[in-house]
DOTOR-292677 format. One record per residue (C-alpha): x, y, z. Coordinates in steps of 0.2 Angstrom, whole numbers, padded with zeros to 4 digits, always signed. Layout:
BEGIN
XYZ;...
! end
This chain:
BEGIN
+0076-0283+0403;+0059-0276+0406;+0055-0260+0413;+0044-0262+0429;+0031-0251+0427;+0019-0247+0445;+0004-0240+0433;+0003-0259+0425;+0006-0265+0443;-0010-0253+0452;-0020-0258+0433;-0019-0276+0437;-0024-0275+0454;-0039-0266+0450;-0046-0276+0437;-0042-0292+0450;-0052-0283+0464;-0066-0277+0452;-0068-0297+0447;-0069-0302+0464;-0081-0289+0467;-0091-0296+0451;-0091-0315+0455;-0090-0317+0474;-0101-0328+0481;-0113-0321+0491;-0127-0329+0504;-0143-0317+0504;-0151-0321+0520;-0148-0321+0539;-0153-0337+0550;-0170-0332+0560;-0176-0341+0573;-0194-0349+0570;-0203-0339+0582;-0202-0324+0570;-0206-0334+0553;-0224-0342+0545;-0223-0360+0550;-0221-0366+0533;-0206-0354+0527;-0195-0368+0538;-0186-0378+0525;-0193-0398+0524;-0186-0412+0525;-0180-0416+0509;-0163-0412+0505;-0163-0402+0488;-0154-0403+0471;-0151-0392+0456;-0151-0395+0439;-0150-0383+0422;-0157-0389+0405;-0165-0383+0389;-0181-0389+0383;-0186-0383+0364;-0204-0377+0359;-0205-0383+0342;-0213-0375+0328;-0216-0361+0338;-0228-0346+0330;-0221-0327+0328;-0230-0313+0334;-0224-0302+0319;-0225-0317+0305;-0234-0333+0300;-0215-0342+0302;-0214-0354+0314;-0196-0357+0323;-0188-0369+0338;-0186-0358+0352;-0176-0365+0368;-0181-0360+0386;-0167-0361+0399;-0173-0369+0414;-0166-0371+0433;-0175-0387+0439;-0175-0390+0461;-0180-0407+0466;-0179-0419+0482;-0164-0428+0484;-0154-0439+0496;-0136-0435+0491;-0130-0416+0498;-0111-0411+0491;-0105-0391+0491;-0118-0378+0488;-0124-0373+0472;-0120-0356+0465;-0135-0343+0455;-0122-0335+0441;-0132-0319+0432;-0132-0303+0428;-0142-0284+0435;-0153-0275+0422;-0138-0263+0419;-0129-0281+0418;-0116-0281+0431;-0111-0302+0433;-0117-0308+0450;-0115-0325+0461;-0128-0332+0472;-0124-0347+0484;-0139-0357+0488;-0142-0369+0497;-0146-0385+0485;-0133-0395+0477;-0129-0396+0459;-0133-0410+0449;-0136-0426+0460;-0149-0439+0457;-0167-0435+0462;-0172-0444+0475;-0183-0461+0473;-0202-0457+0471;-0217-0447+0461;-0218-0427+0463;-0229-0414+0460;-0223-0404+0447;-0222-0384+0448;-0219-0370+0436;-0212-0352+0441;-0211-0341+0429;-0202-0323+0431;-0207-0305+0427;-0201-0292+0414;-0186-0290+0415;-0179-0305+0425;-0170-0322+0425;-0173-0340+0431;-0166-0338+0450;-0177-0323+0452;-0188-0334+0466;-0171-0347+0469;-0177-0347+0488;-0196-0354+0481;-0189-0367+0471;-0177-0372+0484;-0189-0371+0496;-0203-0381+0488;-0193-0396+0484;-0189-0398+0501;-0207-0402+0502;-0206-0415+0490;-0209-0405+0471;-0199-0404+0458;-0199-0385+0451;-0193-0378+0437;-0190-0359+0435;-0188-0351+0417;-0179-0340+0409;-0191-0334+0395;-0179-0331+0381;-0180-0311+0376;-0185-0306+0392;-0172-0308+0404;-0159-0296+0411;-0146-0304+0401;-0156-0301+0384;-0161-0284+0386;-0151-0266+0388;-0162-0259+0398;-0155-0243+0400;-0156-0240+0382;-0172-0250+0374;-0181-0256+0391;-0195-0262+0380;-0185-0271+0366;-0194-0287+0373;-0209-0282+0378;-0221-0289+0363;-0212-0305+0362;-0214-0305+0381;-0235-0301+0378;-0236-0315+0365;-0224-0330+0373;-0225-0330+0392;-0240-0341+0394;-0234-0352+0377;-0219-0354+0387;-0227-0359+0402;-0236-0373+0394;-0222-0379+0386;-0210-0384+0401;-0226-0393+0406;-0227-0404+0393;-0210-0406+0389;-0204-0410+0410;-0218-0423+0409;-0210-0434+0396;-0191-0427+0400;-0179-0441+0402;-0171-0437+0418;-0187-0429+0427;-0204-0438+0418;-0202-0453+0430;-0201-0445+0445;-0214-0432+0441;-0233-0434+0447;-0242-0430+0431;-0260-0429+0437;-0259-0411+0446;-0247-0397+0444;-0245-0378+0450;-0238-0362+0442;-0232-0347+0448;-0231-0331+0441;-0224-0316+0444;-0229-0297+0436;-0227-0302+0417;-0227-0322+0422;-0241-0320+0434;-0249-0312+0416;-0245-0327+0408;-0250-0337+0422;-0270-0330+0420;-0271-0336+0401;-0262-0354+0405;-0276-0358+0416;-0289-0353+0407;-0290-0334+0403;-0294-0327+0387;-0280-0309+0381;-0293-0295+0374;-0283-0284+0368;-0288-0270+0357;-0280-0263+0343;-0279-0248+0349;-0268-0258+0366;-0260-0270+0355;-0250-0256+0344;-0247-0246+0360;-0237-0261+0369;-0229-0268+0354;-0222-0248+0347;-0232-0251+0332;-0242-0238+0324;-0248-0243+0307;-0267-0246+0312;-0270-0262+0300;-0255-0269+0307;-0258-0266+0327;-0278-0275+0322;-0268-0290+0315;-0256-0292+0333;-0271-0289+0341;-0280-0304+0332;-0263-0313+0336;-0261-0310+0353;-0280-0313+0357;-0276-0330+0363;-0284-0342+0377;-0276-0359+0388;-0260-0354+0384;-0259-0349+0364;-0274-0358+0357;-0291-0352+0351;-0307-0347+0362;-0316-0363+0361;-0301-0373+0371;-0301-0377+0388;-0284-0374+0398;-0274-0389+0403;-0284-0398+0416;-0265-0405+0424;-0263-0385+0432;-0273-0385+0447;-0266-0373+0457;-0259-0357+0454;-0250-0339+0463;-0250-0324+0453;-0237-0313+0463;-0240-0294+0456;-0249-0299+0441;-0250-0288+0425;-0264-0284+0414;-0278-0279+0424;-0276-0261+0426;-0278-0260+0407;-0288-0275+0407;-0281-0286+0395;-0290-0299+0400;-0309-0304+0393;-0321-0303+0409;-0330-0318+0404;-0314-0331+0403;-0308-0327+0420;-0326-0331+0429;-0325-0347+0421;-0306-0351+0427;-0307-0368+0436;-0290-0369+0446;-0289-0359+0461;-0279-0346+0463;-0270-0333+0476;-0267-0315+0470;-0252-0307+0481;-0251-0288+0477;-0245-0274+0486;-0258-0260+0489;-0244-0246+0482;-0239-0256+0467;-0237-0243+0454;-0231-0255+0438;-0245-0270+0438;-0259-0256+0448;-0264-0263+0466;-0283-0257+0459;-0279-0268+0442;-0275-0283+0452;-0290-0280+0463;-0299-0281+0447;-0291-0298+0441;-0296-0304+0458;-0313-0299+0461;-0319-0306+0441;-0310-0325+0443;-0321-0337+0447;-0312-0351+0453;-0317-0359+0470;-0305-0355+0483;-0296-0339+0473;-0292-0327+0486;-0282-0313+0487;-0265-0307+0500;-0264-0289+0501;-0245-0283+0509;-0250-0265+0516;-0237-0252+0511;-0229-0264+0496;-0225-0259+0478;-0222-0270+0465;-0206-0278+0470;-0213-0294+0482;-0207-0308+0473;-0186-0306+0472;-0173-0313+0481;-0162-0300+0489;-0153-0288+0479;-0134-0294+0477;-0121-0282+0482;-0118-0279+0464;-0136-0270+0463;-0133-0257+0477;-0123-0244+0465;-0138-0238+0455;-0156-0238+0455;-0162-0244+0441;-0152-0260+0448;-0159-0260+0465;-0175-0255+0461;-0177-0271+0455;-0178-0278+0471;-0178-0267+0483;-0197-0263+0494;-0193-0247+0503;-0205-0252+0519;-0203-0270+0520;-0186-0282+0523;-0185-0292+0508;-0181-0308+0516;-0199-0305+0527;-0209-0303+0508;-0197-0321+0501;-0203-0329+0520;-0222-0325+0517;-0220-0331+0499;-0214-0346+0506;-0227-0352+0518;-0242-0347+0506;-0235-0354+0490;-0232-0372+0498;-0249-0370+0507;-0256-0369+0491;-0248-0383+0482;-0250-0392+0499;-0270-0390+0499;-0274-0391+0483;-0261-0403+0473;-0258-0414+0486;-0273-0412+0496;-0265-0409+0514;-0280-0403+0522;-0270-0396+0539;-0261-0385+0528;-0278-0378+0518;-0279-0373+0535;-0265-0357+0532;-0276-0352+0517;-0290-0349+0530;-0284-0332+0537;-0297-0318+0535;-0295-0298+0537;-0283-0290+0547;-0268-0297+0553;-0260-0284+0563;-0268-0293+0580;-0274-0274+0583;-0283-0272+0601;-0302-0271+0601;-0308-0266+0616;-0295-0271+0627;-0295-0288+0618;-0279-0293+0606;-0286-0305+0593;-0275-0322+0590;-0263-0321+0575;-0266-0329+0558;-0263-0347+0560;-0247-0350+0555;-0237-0335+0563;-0234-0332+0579;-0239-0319+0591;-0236-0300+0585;-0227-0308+0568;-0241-0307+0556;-0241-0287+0552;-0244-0278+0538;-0256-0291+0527;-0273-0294+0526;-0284-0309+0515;-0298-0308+0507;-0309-0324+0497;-0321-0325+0484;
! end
């Protein structure tokens, strides 16, 4: 007969508690009424579902050899559907990798809904995962595109120890995030499940902090680095060595030389935080000659990407219809969903995603309505919705001379504080 013993006992509840804890199922966001919310953060009227796949970059280069290699990219694809079955759940992991559980709101793995869609890309920041921006890609499908969200292998939470080498991914991060970009392009337009239904003659991307980076050279940007910058963000010090990464690096349109021309299918994009122009990175020259439009979103207190950096990447892109959303008192950390409760033990967890003077669910809301205002005007040519790109200076409906101006169009009185808009 076996002895009981109580320390086993109090053991075994703990470790059950601790994976409830780890795994449960959380909803991040409250039900607001539409007074408070841009018009087009309201969800559409698609229903949406969820799929995960791999595509594979063949014959992919190496930043630190002349071997090329397969390398897979995870991806979480939304898209319209008519079928709705239980919710579907966001599994992943904190930068100090504590296991989290997300419940959306799309469901998993029914058929797409009968039809042709724009297709749009959405690329995360480093250090991050796929279901960074769930609530965009949930929320652009509604609308009728199919999104696809990647988690750029070697730079996501689950990849990197961040307390212990933060920057273990970094140069693969400088050399692949727009390759990657291109890819799930090319490979959702000829994918057996989605290549039907996809619209191939105008897609969007989005990009934020190290994706928004990426996003720059995919539509057209040319990387100039020196080799002085090239062996200080890749940890190499050998002098000849960082003037060859810096050669490798020094890419346009996504990885190729500086006589191509990017993809003429991108032809819209929103660079959330971008990196690289506090440095710059970037030649001067190739981003006046950027064709897609595209809208900057920074925070004026960004201390990772440098609000004046971003400001700079603005001000020298010379697309038409480039324009730039400033969210007064922001840092760097607009584009996240909420943090899960497994994030609030730590900071170097919650500040991840937390903004210390703005409710995260109001920074996802505004994402919301401008994202799909730009895909809306410029992919699918919805000319009442170029309308909400329109806004101009100050929002904060601030009285002038006994006068109180209207708000932006789109938000409703005394909702649109805190932002202002500028255009080329």
């Amino acid at each position: 007969m076996k002895t009981f013993n109580p320390l086993s006992l109090l053991l075994a509840v703990k470790l059950s508690v601790f994976t409830c804890v780890a795994f449960a199922q959380q909803t991040l966001y409250q039900n607001l009424p539409k007074d408070v919310t841009p018009e087009l953060s309201t969800t559409g009227a698609y229903s949406v579902g969820v799929k995960t796949t791999t595509i594979t970059s063949d014959s992919h280069p190496q930043l630190f050899s002349d071997e090329r290699t397969a390398r897979n990219l995870t991806l979480e694809i939304w898209y319209p559907t008519s079928q709705s079955k239980e919710n579907a759940v966001y599994e992943n992991v904190t930068r100090n990798h504590n296991s989290f559980s997300i419940k959306g709101k799309a469901s998993r793995n029914v058929e797409i809904a009968k039809g042709k869609y724009p297709l749009v890309v959405m690329s995360h920041g480093y250090t991050g995962y796929r279901h960074l921006m769930y609530y965009l890609g949930e929320h652009l499908a509604s609308y009728g595109y199919v999104v696809a969200a990647i988690d750029h292998t070697g730079s996501t939470n689950e990849d990197i120890d961040f307390a212990k080498a933060p920057y273990a991914g970094f140069p693969g991060t400088l050399f692949n995030r727009s390759r990657d970009q291109q890819v799930t392009l090319d490979k959702l337009f000829e994918h057996d499940t989605f290549g039907q239904h996809i619209n191939k003659d105008k897609a969007g991307l989005v990009g934020y902090s190290m994706g928004g980076y990426g996003l720059l050279s995919t539509l057209g940007g040319c990387y100039n680095f020196s080799p002085e910058t090239a062996g200080r963000f890749t940890g190499v010090k050998d002098s000849e060595q960082a003037k060859s990464l810096a050669q490798r690096l020094n890419t346009c349109s996504a990885g190729k030389s500086s006589n191509t021309k990017p993809d003429t299918r991108w032809a819209a994009g929103v660079a959330l935080a971008p990196w690289g122009g506090q440095i710059p990175v970037f030649s001067k020259k190739s981003l006046e000659a950027i064709a897609s439009p595209i809208m900057y979103i920074a925070g004026d207190l960004d201390d990772i990407s440098g609000y004046q950096g971003i400001r700079w990447l603005f001000e020298n892109t010379g697309s038409q219809g480039t324009q730039l959303l400033t969210l007064h008192n922001a840092r760097h950390n607009i584009a996240a969903h909420p943090a899960p409760e497994e994030a609030l033990g730590n900071e170097l967890d919650i500040g991840h995603y937390y903004e210390p003077a703005w409710q995260t669910q109001t920074l996802n809301n505004i994402t919301k309505h401008f994202v799909l205002a730009m895909m809306n005007c410029h992919i699918k040519q919805q000319k009442q919705d170029c309308s909400m790109l329109q806004v101009n200076g100050d929002s904060n409906q601030t009285s002038q001379e006994g006068k109180v101006p209207e708000p932006w169009t789109g938000f409703d009185n005394r909702y649109s504080t805190g932002m202002s808009m500028e255009h080329k």
